[in-house]
C-alpha positions as CSV (number, residue, x, y, z in Angstrom):
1,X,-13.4,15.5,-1.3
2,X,-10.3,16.7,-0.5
3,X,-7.6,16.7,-3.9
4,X,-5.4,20.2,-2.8
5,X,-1.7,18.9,-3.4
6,X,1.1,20.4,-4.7
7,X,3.3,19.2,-6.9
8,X,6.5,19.9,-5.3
9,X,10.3,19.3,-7.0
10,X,10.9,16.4,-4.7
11,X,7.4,14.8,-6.0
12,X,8.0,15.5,-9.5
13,X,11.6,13.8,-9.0
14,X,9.5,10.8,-7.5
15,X,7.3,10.6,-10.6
16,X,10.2,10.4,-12.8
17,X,11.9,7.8,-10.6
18,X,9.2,5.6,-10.9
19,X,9.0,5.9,-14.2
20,X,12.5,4.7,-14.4
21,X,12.4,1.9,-12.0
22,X,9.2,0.6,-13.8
23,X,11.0,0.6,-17.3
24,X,14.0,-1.6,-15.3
25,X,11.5,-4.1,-14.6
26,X,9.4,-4.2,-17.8
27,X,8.9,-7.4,-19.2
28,X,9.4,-9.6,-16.5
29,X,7.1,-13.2,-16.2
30,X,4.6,-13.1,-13.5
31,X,4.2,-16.5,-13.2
32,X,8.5,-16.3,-12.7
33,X,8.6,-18.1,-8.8
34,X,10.9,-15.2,-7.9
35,X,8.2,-12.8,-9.2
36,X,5.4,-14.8,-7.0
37,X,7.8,-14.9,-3.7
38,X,8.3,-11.4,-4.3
39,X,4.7,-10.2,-4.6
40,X,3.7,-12.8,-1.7
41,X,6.3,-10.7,0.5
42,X,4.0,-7.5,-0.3
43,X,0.8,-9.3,0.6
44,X,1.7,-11.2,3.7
45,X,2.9,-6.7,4.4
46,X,-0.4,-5.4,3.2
47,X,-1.7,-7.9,6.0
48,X,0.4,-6.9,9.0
49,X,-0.2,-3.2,8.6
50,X,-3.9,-4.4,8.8
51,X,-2.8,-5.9,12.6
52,X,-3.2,-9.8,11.2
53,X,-1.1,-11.6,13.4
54,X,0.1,-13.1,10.0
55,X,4.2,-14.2,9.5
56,X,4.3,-16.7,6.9
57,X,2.5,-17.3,3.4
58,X,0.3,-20.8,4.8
59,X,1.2,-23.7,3.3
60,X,-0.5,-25.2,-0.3
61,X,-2.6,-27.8,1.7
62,X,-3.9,-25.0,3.9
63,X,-4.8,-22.7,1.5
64,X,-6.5,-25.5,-0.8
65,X,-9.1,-26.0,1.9
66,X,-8.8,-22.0,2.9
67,X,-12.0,-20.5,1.1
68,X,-15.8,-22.6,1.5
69,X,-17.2,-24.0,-1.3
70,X,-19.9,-22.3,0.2
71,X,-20.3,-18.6,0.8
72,X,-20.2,-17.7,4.6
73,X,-23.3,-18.6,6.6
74,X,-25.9,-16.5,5.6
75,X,-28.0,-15.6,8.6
76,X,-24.2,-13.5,9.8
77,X,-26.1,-10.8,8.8
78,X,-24.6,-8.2,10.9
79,X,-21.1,-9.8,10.5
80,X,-21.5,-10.9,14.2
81,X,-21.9,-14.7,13.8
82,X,-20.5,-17.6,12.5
83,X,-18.3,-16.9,9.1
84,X,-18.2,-13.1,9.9
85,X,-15.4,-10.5,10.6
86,X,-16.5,-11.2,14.1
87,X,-15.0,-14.5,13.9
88,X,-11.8,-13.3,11.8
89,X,-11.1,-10.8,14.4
90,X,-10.5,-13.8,17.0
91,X,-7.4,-14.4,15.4
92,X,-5.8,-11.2,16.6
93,X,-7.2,-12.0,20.4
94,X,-6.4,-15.8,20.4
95,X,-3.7,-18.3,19.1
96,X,-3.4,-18.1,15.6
97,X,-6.3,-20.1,13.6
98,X,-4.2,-21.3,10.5
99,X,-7.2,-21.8,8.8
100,X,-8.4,-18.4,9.4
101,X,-5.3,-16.8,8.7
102,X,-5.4,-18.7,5.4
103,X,-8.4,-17.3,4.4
104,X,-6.6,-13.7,4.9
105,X,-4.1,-14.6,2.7
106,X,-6.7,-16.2,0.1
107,X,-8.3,-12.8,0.1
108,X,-5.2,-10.6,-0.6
109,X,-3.8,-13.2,-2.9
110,X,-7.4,-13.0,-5.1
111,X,-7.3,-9.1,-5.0
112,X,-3.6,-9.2,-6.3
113,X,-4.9,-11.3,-9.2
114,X,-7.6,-8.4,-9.9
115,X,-6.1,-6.9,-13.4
116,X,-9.4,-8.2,-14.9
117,X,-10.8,-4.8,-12.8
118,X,-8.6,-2.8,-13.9
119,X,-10.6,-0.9,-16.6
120,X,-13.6,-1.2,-14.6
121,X,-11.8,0.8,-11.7
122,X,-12.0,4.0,-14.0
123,X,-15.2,3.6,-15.2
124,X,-17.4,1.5,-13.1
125,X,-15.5,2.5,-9.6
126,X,-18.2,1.4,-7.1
127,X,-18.8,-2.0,-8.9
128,X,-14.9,-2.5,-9.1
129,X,-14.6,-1.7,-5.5
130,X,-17.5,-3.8,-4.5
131,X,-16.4,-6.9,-6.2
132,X,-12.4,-6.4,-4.8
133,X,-14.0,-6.2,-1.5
134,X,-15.7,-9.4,-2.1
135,X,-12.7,-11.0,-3.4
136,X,-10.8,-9.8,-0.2
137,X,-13.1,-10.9,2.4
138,X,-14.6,-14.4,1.1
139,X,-14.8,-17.0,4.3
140,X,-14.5,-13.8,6.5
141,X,-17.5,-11.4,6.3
142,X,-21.0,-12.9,5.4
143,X,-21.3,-12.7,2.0
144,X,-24.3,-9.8,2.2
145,X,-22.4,-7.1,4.2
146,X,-19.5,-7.9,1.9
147,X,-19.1,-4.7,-0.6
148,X,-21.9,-3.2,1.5
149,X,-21.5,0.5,2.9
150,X,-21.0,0.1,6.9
151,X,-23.4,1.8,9.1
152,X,-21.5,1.8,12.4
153,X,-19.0,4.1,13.4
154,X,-15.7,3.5,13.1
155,X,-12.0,4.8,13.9
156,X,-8.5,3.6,13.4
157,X,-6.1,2.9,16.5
158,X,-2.3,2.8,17.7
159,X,-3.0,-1.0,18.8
160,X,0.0,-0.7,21.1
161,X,-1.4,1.7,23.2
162,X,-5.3,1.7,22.0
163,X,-4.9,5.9,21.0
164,X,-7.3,6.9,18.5
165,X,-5.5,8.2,15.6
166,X,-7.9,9.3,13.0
167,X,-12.1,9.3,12.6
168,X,-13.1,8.1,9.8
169,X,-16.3,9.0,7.8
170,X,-19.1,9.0,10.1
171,X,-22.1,6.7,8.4
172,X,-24.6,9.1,7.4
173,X,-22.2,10.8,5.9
174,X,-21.1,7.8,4.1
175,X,-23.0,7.2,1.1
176,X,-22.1,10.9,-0.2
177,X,-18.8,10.7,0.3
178,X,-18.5,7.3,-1.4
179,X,-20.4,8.7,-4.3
180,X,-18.1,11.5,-4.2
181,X,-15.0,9.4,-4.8
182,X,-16.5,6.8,-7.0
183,X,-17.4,10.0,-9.3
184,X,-13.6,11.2,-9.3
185,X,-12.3,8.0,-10.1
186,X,-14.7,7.8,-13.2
187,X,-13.2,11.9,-13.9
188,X,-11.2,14.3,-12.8
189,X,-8.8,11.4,-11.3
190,X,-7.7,10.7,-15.5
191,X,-6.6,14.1,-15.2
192,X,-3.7,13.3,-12.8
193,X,-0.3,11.4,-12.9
194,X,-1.5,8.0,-12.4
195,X,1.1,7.5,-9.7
196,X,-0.8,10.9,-7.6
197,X,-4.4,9.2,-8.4
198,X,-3.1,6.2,-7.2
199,X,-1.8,7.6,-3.9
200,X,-5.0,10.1,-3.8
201,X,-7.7,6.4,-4.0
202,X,-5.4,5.1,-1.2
203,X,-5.7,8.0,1.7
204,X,-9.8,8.4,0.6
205,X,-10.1,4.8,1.4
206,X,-8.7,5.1,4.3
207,X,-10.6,7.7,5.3
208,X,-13.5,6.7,4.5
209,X,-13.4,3.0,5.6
210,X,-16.3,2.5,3.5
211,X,-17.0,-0.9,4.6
212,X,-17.4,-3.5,7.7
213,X,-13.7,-4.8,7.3
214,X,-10.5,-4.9,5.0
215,X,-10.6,-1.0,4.5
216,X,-6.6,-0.7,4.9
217,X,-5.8,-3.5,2.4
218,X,-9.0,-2.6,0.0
219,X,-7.4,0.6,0.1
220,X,-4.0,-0.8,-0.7
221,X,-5.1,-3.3,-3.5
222,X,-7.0,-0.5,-5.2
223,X,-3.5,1.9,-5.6
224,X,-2.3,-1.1,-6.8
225,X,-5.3,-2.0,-9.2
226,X,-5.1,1.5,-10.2
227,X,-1.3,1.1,-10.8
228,X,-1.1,-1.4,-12.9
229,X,-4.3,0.0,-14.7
230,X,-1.8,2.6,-15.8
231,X,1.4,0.2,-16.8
232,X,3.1,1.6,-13.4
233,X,3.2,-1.6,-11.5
234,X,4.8,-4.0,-13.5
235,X,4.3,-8.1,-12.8
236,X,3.0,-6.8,-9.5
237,X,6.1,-5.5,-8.4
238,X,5.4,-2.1,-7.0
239,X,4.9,-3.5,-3.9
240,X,4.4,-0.3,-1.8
241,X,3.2,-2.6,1.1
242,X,6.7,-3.7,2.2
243,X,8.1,-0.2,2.4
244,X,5.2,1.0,4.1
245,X,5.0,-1.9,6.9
246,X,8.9,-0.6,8.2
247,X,6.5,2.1,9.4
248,X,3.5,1.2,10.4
249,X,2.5,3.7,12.5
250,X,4.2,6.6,11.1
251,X,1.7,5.5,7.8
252,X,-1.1,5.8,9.9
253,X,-0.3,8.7,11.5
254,X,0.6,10.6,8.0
255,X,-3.0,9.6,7.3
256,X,-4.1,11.5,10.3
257,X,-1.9,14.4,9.2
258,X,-3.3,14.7,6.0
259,X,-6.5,14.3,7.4
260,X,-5.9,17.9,9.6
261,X,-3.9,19.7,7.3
262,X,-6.3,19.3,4.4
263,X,-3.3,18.9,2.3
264,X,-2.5,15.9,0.1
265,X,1.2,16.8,-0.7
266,X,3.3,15.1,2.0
267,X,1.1,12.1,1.8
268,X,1.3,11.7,-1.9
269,X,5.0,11.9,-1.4
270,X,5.4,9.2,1.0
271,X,3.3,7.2,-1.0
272,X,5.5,7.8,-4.1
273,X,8.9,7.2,-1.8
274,X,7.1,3.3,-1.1
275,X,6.2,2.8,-4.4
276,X,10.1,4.2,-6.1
277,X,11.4,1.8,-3.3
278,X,9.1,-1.1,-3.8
279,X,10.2,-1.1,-7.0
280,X,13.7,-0.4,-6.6
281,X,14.0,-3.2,-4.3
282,X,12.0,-5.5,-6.6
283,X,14.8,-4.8,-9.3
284,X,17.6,-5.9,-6.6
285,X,15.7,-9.0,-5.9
286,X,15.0,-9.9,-9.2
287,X,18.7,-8.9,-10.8
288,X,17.4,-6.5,-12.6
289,X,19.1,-3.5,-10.6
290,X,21.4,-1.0,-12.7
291,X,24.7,-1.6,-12.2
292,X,27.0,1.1,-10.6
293,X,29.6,0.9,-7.6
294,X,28.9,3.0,-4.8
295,X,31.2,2.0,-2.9
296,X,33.0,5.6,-2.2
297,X,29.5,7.1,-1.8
298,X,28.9,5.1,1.1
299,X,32.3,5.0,2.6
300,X,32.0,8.9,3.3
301,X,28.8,8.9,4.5
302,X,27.7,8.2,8.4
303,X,25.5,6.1,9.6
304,X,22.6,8.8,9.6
305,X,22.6,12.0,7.9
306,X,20.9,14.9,6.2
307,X,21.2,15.8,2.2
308,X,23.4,18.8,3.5
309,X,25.5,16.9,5.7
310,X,25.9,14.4,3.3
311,X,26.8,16.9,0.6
312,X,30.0,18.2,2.9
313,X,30.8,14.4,3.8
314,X,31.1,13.6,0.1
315,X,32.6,16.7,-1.1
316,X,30.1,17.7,-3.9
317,X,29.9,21.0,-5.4
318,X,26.2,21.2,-4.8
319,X,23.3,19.9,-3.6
320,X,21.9,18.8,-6.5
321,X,25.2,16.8,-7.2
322,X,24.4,15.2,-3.8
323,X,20.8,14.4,-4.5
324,X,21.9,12.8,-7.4
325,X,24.7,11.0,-5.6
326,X,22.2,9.8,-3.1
327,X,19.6,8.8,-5.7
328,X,22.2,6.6,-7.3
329,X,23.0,5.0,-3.7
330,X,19.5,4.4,-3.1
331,X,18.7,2.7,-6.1
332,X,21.4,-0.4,-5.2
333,X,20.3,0.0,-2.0
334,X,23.0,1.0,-0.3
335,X,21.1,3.8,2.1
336,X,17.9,4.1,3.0
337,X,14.9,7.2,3.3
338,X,13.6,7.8,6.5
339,X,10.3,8.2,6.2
340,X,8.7,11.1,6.6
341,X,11.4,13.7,6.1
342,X,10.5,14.4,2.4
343,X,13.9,13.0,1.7
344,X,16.0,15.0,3.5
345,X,17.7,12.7,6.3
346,X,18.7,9.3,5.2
347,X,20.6,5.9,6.5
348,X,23.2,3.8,6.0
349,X,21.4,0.3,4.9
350,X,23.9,-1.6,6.8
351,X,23.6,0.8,10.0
């Protein structure tokens, strides 16, 4: 399993970030309708970066009648009939099934409502990630390959062009590797800043696509059940998914880098960048943002820049001056990372 990272000064700044932004939004109601409409944002995300042709949390009526009283049919065995991923996937090659699409957002909606696995996820991993799979895909996968390790090959796609990006575990290899991971979540995962395990469940998921269907958002709602596990994602309002579906590919593809470099480091930072942001921008939304005027900042800076440039735009005496200018900007939102340059080039938010 592959753990190498290192924690560099840019990731350790991250950790403390969060840590910040999560104290901003302590206390907050989950059941506050800004709260919901917030976290609903981050799972009609979680969603898109999965390819559902998804755009708009369905309406109450639709959702009431979204999930069977009855489990999927049965005899679906291979999820190829009637009530399997089979039939889910026609959404993404037909016109939009609302009903279908509302059994998508049922699943992610029951996953984000998971803290009761929360414990569990640290001690009982492979039952906690069974049963969250099974909350994901109810009405989509028949309910006996649901939290069942796959035994077909698999790999994940640029669906705009159909290029293979990365392999993902191949299935005899599969039950190992799953033990493998389910064995560091119950150890050695304790050991790290919960933020770094977080970030470290989300990429093995991914990798291993350990099941039939909903690996990317199983993968997600587990950094997330693994978040708030650890007080780090309070009222739901990480929301990593938002930040990370600006990107879409260049998430993937960051998979697929980690993946050859054997290295967990760049990942783990993007993954903290989303979750800082997520929060950050939860804190704007919700009021809850510290208050400060950057007003000048901005004004000298142009529409796209590095820390260096910006640091002779501004006129600071140094660069850590400048990263701490720019950390001030990008908590009111005023600029924004660009991902994947381990926060060294930034925009304007208005550019």
């Amino acid at each position: 399993m592959l753990t190498r990272h290192t924690l560099t000064p840019y990731l350790a700044g991250l950790l403390a970030a969060a840590d910040d932004a999560v104290t901003v939004l302590d206390r907050l109601d989950p059941a506050d309708p800004a709260v919901a409409e917030r976290r609903r944002e981050a799972l009609l995300a979680t969603l898109r970066l999965d390819g559902s042709p998804i755009t708009a949390w369905p309406d109450d009526a639709t959702m009431a009648v979204a999930i069977p009283d009855a489990p999927a049919d049965p005899s679906a065995a291979d999820g190829q009939g009637r009530g399997g991923w089979f039939d889910a996937m026609r959404a993404f090659d037909e016109p939009a099934d609302d009903l279908l699409l509302a059994r998508e957002a049922a699943g992610v909606a029951a996953a984000d409502a998971d803290d009761d696995l929360a414990d569990a996820l640290a001690t009982t991993p492979g039952d906690a990630l069974g049963e969250l799979h099974r909350r994901l895909t109810r009405g989509l996968v028949a309910p006996e390959r649901a939290a069942r390790l796959r035994t077909s090959e698999q790999a994940v796609h640029d669906g705009s062009v159909g290029r293979m990006l990365y392999a993902t575990v191949e299935p005899d290899a599969l039950p190992a590797a799953f033990e493998a991971l389910t064995r560091w979540l119950a150890g050695p995962a304790a050991d790290l800043p919960p933020l770094l395990a977080a970030g470290s469940l989300h990429l093995h998921l991914l990798h291993l696509h350990p099941f039939d269907a909903a690996n990317g958002r199983l993968a997600r709602a587990s950094a997330r059940l693994w978040l708030r596990g650890h007080g780090l994602d309070p009222a739901g309002l990480a929301v990593p998914e938002i930040v990370l579906a600006d990107d879409p590919l260049g998430y993937h593809e960051e998979v697929a880098s980690t993946l050859r470099r054997r290295d967990l480091t760049i990942w783990l930072e993007r993954w903290a960048e989303a979750v800082v942001d997520g929060l950050r921008g939860s804190a704007r939304e919700l009021g809850r943002a510290p208050a400060g005027d950057v007003g000048d900042t901005v004004a000298g800076l142009q529409a796209h820049f590095t820390v260096a440039e910006a640091r002779q735009q501004l006129g600071l005496p140094d660069l850590d001056a400048t990263r701490r200018a720019l950390d001030v900007a990008l908590a009111a939102g005023a600029i924004r990372r660009v991902p994947g340059t381990r926060g060294l080039r930034f925009t304007r938010a208005t550019d």
